[in-house]
N, C-alpha and C positions, 0 to 999 in steps of 0.2 A: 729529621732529614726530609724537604721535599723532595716527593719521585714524579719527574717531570715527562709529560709524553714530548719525545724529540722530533714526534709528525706536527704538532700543531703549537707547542709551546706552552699547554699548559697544563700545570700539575693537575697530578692524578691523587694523588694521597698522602699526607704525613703520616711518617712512623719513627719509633724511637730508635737512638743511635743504643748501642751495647758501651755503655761507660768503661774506663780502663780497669774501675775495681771491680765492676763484673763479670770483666772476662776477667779478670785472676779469680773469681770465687767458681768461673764454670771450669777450667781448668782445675778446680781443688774438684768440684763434684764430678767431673769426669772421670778423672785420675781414680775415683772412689768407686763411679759406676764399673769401669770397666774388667774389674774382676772376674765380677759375676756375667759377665755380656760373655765374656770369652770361654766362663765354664760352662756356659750350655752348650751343648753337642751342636758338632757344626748344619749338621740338618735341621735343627731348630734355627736356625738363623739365618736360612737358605727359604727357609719357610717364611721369615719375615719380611726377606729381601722377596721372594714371589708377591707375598699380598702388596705388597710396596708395587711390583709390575704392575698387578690386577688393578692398582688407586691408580698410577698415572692413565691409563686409559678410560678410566671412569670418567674424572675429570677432565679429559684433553680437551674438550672444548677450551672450556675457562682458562687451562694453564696457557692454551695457545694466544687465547686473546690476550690474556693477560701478559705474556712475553710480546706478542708484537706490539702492544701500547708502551710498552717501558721502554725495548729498545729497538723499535721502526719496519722492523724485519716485514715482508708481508707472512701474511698471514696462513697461507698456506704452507710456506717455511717453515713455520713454527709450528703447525701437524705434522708436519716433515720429522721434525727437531724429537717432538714428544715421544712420537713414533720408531724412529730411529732409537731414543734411547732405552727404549724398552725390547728390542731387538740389540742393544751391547749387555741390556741385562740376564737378556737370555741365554749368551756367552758365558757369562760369571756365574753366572745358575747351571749348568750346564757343565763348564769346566773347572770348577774351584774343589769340588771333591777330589777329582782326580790330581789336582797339582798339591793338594794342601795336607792328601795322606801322608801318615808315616810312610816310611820306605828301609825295605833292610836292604842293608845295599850288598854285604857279602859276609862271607863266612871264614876267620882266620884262624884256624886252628878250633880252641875251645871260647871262641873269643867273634862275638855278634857284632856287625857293623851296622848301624841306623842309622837314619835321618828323620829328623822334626822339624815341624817349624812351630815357632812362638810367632803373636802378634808385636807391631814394636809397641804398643802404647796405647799411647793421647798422640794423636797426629794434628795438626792444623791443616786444613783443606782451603787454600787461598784463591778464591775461582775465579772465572771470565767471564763477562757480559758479554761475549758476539756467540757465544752457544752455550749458555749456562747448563743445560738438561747433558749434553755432549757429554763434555770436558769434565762436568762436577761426577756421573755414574765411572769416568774412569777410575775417580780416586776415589770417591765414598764407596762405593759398591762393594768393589773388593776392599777394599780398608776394615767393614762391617762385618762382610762375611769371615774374614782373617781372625774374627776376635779385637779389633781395635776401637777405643771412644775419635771422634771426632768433634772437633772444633772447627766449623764451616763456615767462612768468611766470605757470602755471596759477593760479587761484585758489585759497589754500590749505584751501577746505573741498572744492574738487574735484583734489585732489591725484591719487591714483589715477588718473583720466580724461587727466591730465595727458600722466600718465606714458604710458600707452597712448599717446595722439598721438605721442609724440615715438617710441616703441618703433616703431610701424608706420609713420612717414615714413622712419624708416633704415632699417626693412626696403625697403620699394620703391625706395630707391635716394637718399635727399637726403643727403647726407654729413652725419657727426653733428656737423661743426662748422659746417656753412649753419642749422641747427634745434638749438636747444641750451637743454633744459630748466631753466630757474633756478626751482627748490624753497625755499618759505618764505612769510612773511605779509610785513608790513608793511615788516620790517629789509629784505628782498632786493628789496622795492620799489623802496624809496628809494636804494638803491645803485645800481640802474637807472636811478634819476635821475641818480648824480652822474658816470653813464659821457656820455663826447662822443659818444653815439650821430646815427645821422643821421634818427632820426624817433619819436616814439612815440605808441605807439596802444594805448587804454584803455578798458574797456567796464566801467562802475560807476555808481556815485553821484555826483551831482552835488558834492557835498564834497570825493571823493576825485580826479575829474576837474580842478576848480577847482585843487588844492594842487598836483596836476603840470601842469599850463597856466603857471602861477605860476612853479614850480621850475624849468622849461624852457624859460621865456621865451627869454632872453640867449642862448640856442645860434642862435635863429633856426632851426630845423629845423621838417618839420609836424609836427603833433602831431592824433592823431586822436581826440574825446571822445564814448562812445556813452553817453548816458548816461540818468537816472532818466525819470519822466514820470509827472503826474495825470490821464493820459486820459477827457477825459471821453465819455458817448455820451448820445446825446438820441432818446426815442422823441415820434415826433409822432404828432398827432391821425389822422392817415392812413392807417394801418396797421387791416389788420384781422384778420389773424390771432396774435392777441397772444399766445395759448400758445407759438407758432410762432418769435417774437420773444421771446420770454421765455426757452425754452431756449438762444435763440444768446446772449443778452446774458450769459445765468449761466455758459456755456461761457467768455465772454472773461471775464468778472471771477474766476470759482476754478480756471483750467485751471492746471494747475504748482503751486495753491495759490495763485494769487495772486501768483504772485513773477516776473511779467514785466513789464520794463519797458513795455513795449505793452498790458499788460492795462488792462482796462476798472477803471477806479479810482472812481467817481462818475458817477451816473447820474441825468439828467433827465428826467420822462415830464410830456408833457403832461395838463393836469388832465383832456379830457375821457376819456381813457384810462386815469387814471391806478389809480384800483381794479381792474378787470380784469385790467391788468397785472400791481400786486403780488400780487393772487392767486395768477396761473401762475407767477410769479418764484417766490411763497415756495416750490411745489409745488419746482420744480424743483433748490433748492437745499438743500430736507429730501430730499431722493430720493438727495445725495451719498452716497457711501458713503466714510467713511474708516477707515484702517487700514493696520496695514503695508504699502509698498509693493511688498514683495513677493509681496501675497499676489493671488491671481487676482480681476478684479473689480473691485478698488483704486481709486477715482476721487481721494481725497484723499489723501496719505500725509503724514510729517512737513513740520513748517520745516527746510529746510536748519541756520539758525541758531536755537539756545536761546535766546539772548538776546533772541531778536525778539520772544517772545513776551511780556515786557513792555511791550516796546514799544507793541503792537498792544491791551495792556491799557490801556495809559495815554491813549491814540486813545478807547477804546469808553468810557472812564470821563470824560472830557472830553466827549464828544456826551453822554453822559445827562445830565451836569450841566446841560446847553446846553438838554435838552429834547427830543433825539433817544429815540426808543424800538428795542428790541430786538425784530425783527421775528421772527430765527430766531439761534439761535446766542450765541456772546456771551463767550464764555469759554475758555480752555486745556481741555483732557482728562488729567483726570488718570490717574496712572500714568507708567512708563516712555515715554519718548520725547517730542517737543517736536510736541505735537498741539495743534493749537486747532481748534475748530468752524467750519464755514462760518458767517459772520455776515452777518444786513440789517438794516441800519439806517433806519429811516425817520423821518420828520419832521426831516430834516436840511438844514442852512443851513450858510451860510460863515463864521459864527463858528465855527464847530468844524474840528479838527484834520483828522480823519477828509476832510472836504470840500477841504483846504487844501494839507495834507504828502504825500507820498508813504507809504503803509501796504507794501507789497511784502507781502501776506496775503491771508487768505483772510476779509478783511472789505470790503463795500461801503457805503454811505452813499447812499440814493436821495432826490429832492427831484422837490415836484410843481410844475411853471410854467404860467403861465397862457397864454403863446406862444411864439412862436420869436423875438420880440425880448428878451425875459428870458432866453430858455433860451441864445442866443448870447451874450447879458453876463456870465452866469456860468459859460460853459463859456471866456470869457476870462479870466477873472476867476482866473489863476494864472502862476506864473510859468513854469512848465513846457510845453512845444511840441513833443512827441511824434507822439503821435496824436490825433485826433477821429472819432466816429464818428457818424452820423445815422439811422436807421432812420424812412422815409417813403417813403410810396404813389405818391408824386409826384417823378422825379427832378429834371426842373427846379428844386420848393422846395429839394429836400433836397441838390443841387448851389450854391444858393446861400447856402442857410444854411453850409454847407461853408467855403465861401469866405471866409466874415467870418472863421473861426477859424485863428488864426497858429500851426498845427502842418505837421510837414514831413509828417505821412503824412493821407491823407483816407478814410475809410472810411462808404460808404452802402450801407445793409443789409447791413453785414458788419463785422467788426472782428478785433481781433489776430489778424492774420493779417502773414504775410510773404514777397515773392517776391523771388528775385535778379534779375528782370527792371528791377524795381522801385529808385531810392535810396531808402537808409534814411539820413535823416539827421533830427536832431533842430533845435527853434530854444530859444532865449530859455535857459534851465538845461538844456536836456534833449540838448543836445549839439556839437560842432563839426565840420566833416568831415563826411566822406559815404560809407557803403560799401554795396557792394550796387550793380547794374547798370554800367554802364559807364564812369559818373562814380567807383563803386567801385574798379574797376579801376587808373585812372586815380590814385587818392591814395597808388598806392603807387610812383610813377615821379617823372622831372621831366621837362619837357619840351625840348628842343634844338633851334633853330632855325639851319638850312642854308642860308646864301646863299653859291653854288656857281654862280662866272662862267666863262665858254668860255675857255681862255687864249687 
């Protein structure tokens, strides 16, 4: 497999794919390690997952750079990223004794009520290239601490990253057959499907989640889908410092480029607002600065994926047709490297793609309503239940406009943002399962009930 930097086009390193008969032989040594993984006392393994904290910081330089060469990100991001994941670690280190205790739960007579929980297994962990350190500590973390082997299928534009995880979990101590790196795209996937594993968990596209929901049915095992989402966010008449809300809005829709599932995707401002607003928006989104991400400064860097970038043409050439106009932006950069421009689109409706599909870019689509009973019909008006967000003066309103919208995450005056306190889980396409807080936790065990009589 070459791994290609997507700022300048050219490969960085070959490494070898994970053949289909090797992942069946890590799957047999997994299945074998994980016995004994699971009977050490869960403090011992809480202990491994800390030195595992203590390596990501050691090395954050390297992993940073090494994540912004594979997939574009700048580079300050990706300290962001390393950073951050070792603050969801600290969550799981923190809150896993307390959810993962036994518990007596009452007393019936001469007759004890318990609860346990067991690990499920050998799990598959099928991850994401736009935040691999994120997305992969929600499911390994606790997966590891639970008692479970893993089988971890980096994504293959964040191969490199990959590898680092899996190199600094053996160094702190997870035996290398409990975490067991399977390297490749699509082939090493679907071989993960056709293993009897006892769970799998998958952070992507709603396409690519669907075909393993599908393919996994029949096992009966969980299966956990984090997946796409149209987020939309709605500025109300309420608000009055609009510059103020204009740079947070343009932070959530191009931070990563755009390429987070929680980003702001579609944006509604009410009409008496609604000039002012795109004024400060446009200001703030010609002020990006893009360019390699490694270079200091950096606010944009490339698409992870080449190919996205027709993508994202064929969206912006569909709204003009439609009647949307090009506020800023609009097009690829040419040269080396898979660059496109911050883009706003205005005068945009849900005949067009840009308002409908998931973009994963660094383009927006804004639309102006006349109140908050329009602006809730079409921030329903998808299939996708991620997030929503509301920005207004008035918590009350902006608490119940909130409500009408069937996404699992709620965001007032503030948006893509993520805490491990917090579940993350999506509804309707945008996902199944739940990770993240204590319910997190919890998807990666089963639970065992104890009725334990006096003899």
């Amino acid at each position: 497999m070459k791994i290609m930097n997507p700022a300048t086009g050219e490969m960085l390193k070959e490494v070898k794919e994970t053949q289909t008969a090797e992942i069946t032989a890590a799957w047999s040594r997994a299945k074998a390690a994980q016995g004994a993984w699971n009977a050490k006392p869960l403090e011992e393994r809480l202990a491994v997952i800390r030195r595992y904290h203590d390596l990501l910081d050691r090395d954050a330089e390297t992993l940073a750079r090494d994540l912004s060469l594979e997939v574009g990100k700048p580079l300050q991001e990706s300290k962001n990223e390393v950073q951050g994941a070792r603050g969801r670690i600290r969550f799981f280190l923190e809150q896993s004794g307390k959810w993962l205790a036994p518990q007596s739960i009452r007393t019936d007579g001469n007759t004890r009520e318990e609860l346990s929980f067991d690990p499920l297994g050998v799990i598959a962990n099928i991850s994401a290239w736009n935040y691999p350190y994120h997305v992969g500590v929600n499911v390994y973390i606790p997966a590891l601490i639970s008692g479970n082997a893993v089988l971890y299928k980096p994504s293959e534009f964040a191969t490199l990253t990959g590898l680092h995880i899996a190199r600094l979990l053996h160094e702190a101590g997870v035996p290398e057959n409990v975490f067991i790196p399977i390297i490749g795209d699509r082939v090493a996937g679907e071989a993960l499907l056709d293993l009897p594993l006892d769970g799998y968990f998958f952070t992507g596209s709603y396409r690519t989640g669907k075909h393993i929901a599908e393919r996994v049915a029949s096992k009966l095992v969980p299966v956990g889908l984090e997946l796409g989402g149209k987020d939309p966010l709605y500025v109300t008449d309420e608000i009055q410092d609009l510059k103020k809300v204009a740079g947070a809005v343009a932070e959530g829709c191009f931070y990563n480029n755009g390429q987070s599932c929680c980003a702001v995707e579609r944006v509604y401002v009410h009409e008496k607002v609604y000039d002012g607003f795109i004024k400060h928006f446009e200001a703030e989104v010609r002020a990006l600065k893009v360019g390699n991400p490694i270079e200091a400064g950096i606010q944009q860097g490339s698409l992870t994926r080449p190919a996205h970038l027709a993508f994202l043409e064929e969206q912006i050439s569909d709204a003009l047709a439609k009647g949307a106009e090009v506020l800023c932006g609009g097009k690829r950069i040419p040269g080396p490297g898979a660059y496109f421009e911050p883009t706003v689109l205005v005068h945009a409706d849900h005949s067009m793609r840009i308002m409908m599909e998931e973009s994963f870019g660094p383009v927006i689509g804004i639309m102006k309503v006349r109140d908050d009973d329009e602006a809730i019909r079409l921030m329903q008006d998808c299939e996708y239940g991620l997030t929503a967000a509301v920005y207004s003066g008035n918590e009350t309103r902006g608490r119940s406009i909130l409500s009408r919208i069937d996404a699992g995450t709620s965001y007032l005056n503030c948006c893509d943002r993520v805490s491990p306190y917090l579940p993350w889980a999506g509804r309707k396409h945008s996902g199944l399962g739940t990770t993240l807080s204590w319910l997190g936790i919890l998807s990666f065990v089963r639970p065992r009930g104890w009725h334990v009589r006096t003899p």
